[in-house]
Backbone as CSV, one residue per row, in Angstrom:
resi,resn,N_x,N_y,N_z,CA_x,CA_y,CA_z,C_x,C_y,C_z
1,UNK,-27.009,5.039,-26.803,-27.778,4.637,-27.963,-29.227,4.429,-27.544
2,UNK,-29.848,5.317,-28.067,-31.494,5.041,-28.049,-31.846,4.031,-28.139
3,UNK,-32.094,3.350,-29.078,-32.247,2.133,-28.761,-32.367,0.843,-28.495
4,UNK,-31.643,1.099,-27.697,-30.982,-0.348,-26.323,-32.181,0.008,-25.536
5,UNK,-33.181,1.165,-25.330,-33.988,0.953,-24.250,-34.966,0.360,-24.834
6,UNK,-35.083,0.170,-25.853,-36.714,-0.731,-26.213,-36.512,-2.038,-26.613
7,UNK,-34.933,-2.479,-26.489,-34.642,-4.118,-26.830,-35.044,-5.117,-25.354
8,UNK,-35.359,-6.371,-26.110,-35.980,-7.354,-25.319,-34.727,-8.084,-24.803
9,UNK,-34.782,-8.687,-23.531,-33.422,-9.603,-23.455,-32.615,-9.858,-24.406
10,UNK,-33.181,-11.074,-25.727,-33.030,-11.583,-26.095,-31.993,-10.736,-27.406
11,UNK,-33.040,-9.834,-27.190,-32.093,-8.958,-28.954,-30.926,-8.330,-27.823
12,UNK,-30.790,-8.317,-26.566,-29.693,-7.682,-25.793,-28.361,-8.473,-25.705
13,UNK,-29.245,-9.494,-25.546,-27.620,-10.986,-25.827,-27.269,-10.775,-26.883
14,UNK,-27.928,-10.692,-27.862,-27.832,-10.892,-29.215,-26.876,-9.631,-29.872
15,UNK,-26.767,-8.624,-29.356,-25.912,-7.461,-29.277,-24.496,-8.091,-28.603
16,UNK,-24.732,-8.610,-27.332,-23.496,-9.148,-26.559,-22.699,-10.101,-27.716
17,UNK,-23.428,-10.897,-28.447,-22.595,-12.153,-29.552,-22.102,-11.305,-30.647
18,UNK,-22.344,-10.139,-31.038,-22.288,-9.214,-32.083,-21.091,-8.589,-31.566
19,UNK,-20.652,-8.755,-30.496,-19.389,-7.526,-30.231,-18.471,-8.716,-29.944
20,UNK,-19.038,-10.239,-29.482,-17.796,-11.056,-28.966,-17.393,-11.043,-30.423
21,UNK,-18.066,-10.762,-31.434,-17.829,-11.491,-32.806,-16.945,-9.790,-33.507
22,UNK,-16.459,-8.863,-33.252,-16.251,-8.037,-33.270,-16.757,-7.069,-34.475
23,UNK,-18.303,-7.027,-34.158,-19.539,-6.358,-34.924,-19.582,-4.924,-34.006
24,UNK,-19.196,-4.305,-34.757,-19.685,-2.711,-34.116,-21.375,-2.746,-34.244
25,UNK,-22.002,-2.018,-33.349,-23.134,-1.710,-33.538,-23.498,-0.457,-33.478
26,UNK,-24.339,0.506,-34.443,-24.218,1.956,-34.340,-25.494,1.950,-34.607
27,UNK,-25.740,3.376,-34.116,-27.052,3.751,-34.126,-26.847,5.042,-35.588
28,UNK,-28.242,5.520,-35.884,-28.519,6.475,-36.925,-27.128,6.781,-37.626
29,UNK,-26.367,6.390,-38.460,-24.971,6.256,-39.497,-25.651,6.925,-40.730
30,UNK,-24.367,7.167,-41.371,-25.220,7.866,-42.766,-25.929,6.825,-43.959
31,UNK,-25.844,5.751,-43.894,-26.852,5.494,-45.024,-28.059,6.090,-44.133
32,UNK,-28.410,5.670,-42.844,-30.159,6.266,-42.387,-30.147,7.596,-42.885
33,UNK,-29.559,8.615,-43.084,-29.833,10.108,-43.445,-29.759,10.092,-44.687
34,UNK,-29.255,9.232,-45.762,-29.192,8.909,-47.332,-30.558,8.275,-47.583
35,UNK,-31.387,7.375,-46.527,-32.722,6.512,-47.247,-33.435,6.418,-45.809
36,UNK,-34.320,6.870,-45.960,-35.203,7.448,-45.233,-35.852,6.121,-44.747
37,UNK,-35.953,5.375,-45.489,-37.014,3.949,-45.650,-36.002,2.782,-45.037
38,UNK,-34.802,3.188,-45.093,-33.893,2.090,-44.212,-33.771,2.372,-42.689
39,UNK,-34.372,0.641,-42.154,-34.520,0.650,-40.568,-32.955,-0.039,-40.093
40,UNK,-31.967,-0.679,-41.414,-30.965,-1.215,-40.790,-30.292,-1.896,-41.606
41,UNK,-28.879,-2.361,-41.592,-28.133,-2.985,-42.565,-26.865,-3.219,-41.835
42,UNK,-26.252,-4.650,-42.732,-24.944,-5.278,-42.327,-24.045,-4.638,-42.882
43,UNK,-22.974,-3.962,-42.772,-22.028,-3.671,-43.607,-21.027,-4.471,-43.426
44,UNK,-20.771,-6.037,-44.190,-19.675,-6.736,-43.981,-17.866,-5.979,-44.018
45,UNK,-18.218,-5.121,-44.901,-16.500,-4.788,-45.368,-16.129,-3.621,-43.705
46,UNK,-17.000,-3.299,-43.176,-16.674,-2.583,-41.885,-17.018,-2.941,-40.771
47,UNK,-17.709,-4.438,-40.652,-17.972,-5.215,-39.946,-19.267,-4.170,-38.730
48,UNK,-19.934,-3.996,-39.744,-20.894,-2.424,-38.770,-22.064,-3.074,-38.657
49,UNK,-23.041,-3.037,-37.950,-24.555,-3.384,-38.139,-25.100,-1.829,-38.284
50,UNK,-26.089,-1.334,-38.713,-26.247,-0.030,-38.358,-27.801,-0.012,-38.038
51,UNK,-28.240,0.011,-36.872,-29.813,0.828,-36.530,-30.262,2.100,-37.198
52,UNK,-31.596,2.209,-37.640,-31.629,3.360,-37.829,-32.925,3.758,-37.254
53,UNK,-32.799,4.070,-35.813,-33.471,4.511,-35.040,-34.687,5.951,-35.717
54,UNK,-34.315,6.547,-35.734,-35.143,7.652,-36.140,-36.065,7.395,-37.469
55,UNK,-35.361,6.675,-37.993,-36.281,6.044,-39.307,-37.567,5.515,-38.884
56,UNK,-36.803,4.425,-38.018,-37.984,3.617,-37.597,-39.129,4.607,-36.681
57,UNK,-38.434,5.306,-35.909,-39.720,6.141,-35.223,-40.814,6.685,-35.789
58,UNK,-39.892,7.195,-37.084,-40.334,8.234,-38.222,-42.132,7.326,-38.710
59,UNK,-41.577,6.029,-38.772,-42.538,5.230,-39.522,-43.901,5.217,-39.142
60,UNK,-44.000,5.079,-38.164,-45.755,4.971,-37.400,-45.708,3.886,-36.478
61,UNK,-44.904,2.832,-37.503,-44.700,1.288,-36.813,-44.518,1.457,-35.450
62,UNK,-45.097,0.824,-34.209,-44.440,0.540,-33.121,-42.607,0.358,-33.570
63,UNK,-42.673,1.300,-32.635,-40.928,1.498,-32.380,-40.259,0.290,-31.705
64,UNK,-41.220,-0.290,-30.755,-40.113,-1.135,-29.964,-40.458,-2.752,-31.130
65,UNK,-41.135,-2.916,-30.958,-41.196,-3.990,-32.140,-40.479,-3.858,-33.546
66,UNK,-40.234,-2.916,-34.027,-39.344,-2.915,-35.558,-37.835,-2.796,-34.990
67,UNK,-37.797,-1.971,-33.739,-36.385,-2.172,-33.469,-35.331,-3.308,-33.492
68,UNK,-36.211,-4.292,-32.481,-36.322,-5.528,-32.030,-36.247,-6.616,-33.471
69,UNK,-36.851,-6.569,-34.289,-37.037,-6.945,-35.236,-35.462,-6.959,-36.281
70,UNK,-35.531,-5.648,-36.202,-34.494,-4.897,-37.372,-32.807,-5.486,-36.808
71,UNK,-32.785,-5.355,-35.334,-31.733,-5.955,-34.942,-31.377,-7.111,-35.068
72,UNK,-32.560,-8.393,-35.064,-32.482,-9.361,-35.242,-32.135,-9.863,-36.593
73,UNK,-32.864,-9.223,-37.770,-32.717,-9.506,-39.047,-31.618,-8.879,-39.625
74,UNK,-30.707,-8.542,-39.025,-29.403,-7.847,-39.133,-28.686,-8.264,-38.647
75,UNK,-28.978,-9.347,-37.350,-28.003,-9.968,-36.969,-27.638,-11.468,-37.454
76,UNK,-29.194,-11.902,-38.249,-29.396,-13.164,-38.760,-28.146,-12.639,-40.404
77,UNK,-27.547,-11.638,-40.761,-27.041,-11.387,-41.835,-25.782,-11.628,-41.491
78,UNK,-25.340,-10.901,-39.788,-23.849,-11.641,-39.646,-23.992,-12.961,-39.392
79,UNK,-24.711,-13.889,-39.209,-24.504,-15.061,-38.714,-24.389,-15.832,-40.399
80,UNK,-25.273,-15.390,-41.273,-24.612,-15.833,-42.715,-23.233,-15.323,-42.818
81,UNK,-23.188,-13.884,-42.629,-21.812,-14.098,-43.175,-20.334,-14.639,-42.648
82,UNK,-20.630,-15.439,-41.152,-19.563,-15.896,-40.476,-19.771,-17.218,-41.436
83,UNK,-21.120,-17.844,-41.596,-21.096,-18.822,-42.586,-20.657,-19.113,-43.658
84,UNK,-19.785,-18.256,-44.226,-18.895,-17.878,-45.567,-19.908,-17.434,-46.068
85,UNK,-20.460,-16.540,-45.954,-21.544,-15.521,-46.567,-22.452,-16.372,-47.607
86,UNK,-22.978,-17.333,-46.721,-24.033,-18.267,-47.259,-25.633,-18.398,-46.394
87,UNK,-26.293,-18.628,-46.626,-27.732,-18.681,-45.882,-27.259,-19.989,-45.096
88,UNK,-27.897,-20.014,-43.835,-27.612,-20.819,-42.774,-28.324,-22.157,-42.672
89,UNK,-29.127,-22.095,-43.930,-29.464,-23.409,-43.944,-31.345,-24.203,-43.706
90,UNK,-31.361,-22.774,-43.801,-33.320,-23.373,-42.895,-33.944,-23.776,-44.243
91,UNK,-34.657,-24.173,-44.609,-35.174,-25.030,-45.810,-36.461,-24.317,-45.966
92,UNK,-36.311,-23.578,-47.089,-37.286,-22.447,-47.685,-38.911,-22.802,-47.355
93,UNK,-38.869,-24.413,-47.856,-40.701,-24.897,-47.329,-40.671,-24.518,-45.739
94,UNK,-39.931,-24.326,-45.185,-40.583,-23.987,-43.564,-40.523,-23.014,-43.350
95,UNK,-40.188,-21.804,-44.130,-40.307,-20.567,-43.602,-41.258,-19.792,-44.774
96,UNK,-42.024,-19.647,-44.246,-43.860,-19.154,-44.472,-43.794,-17.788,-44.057
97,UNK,-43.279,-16.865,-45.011,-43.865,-15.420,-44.991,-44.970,-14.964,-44.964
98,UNK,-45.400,-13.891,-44.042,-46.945,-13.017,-44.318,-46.743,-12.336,-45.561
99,UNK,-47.913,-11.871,-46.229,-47.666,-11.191,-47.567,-46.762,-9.715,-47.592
100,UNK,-46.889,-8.984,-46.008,-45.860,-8.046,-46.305,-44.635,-8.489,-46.422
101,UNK,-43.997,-9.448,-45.396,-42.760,-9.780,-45.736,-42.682,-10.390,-47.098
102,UNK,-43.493,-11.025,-47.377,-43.084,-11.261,-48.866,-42.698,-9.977,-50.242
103,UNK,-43.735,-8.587,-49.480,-43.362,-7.466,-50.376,-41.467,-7.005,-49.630
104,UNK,-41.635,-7.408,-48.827,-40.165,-6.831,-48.404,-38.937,-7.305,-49.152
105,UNK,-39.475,-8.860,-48.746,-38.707,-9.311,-49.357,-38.383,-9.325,-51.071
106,UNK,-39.307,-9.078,-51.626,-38.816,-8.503,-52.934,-38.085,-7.218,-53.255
107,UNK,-38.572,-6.327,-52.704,-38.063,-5.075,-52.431,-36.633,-5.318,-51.901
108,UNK,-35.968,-6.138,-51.159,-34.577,-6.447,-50.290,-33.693,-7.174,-51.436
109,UNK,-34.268,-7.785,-52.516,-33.873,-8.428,-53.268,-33.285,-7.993,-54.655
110,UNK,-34.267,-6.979,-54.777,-33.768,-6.198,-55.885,-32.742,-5.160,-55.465
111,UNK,-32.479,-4.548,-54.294,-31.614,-3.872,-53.976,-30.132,-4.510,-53.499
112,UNK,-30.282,-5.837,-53.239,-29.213,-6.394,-53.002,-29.083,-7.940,-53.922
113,UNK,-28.760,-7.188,-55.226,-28.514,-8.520,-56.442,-27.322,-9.278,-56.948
114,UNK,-26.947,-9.827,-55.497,-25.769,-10.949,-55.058,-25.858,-12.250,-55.056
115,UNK,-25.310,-13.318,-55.169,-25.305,-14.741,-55.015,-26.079,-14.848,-53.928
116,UNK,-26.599,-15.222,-53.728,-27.706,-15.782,-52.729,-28.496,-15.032,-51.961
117,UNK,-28.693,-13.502,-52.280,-29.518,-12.500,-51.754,-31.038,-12.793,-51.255
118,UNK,-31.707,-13.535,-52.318,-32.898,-14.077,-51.961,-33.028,-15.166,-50.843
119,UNK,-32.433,-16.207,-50.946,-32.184,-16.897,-49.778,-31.732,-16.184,-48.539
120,UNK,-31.079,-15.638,-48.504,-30.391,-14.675,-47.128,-31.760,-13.680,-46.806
121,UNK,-32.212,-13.229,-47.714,-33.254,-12.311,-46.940,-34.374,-13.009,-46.590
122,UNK,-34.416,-14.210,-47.020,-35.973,-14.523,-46.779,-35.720,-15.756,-45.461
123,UNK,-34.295,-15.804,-45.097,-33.808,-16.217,-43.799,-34.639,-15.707,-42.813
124,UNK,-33.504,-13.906,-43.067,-33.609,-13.242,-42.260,-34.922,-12.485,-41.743
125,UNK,-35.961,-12.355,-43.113,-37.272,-11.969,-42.823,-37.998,-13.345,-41.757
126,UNK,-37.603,-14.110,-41.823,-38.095,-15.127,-41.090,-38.105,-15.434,-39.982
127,UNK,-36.588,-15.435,-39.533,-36.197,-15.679,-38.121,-36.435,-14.133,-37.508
128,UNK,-36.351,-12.895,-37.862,-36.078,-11.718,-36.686,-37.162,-11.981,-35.840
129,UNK,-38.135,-12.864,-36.328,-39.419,-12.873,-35.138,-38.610,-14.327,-34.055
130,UNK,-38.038,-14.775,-34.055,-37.204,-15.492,-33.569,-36.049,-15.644,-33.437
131,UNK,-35.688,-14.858,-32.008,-34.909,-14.288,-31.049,-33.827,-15.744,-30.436
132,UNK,-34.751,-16.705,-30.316,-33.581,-17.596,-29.667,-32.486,-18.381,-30.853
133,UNK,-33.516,-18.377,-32.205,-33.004,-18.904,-33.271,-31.754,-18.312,-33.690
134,UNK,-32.160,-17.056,-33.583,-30.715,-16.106,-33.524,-29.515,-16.143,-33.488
135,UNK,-29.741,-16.266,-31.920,-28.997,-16.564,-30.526,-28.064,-17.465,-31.229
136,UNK,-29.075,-18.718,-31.656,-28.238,-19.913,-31.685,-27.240,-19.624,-32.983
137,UNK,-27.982,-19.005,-33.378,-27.187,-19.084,-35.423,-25.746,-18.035,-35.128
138,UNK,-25.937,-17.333,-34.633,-24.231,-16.226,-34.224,-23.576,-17.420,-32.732
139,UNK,-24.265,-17.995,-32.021,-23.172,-18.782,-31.315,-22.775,-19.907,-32.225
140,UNK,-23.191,-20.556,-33.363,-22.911,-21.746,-33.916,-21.811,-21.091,-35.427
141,UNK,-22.458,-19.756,-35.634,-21.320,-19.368,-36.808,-20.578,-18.720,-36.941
142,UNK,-20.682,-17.827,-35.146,-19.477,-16.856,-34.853,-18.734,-16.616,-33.822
């Protein structure tokens, strides 16, 4: 898998808690060849995370940073859903989006219009820049 070479320690453990938790992790799967614009997603009912490496290359974005990123905020989705598929709890006044994540996060919201979608993404837009937070949220919910 491509890329595992541009992950930081931290998103590497963070892969290791994803398989104790029996999370497949795959690289480029077919939603990435269905949406061009998707860098990654949880699939609870197949217990899959899916990278979508080539997407992200595709983008312009530094590759190793969205990777890194994308894994994390994908992994902050299994750690809700070991939580009985609830947001983990961080208290919305402390997590301070930049204005893109705030466009993301609308954009993530309307595509996924579930019980607590907004809360869960604006988790997960939050923490992927925080790697140990992670860590902690899949060892404490999975």
């Amino acid at each position: 898998m491509e890329f595992l070479l541009f992950l930081t320690p931290e998103a590497k453990e963070a892969i290791d808690l994803l398989k104790q938790a029996n999370v497949s992790v795959i690289e480029d799967a077919a939603p990435c060849w269905q949406k061009s614009r998707l860098y990654g997603a949880f699939q609870k009912e197949k217990m899959m995370l899916i990278i979508c490496t080539q997407n992200i290359k595709r983008s312009g974005i530094k590759s190793s940073i969205n990777l890194n990123e994308t894994l994390l905020h994908e992994s902050v989705h299994v750690a809700q859903y070991c939580n009985k598929d609830k947001p983990i709890g961080i208290s919305k006044h402390n997590m301070k989006l930049s204005p893109m994540k705030k466009q993301f996060l609308e954009i993530s919201s309307k595509i996924s219009n579930k019980k607590n979608s907004r809360a869960k993404e604006r988790e997960a837009y939050w923490l992927e820049k925080k790697p140990n937070m992670v860590i902690s949220a899949l060892k404490k919910y999975c």
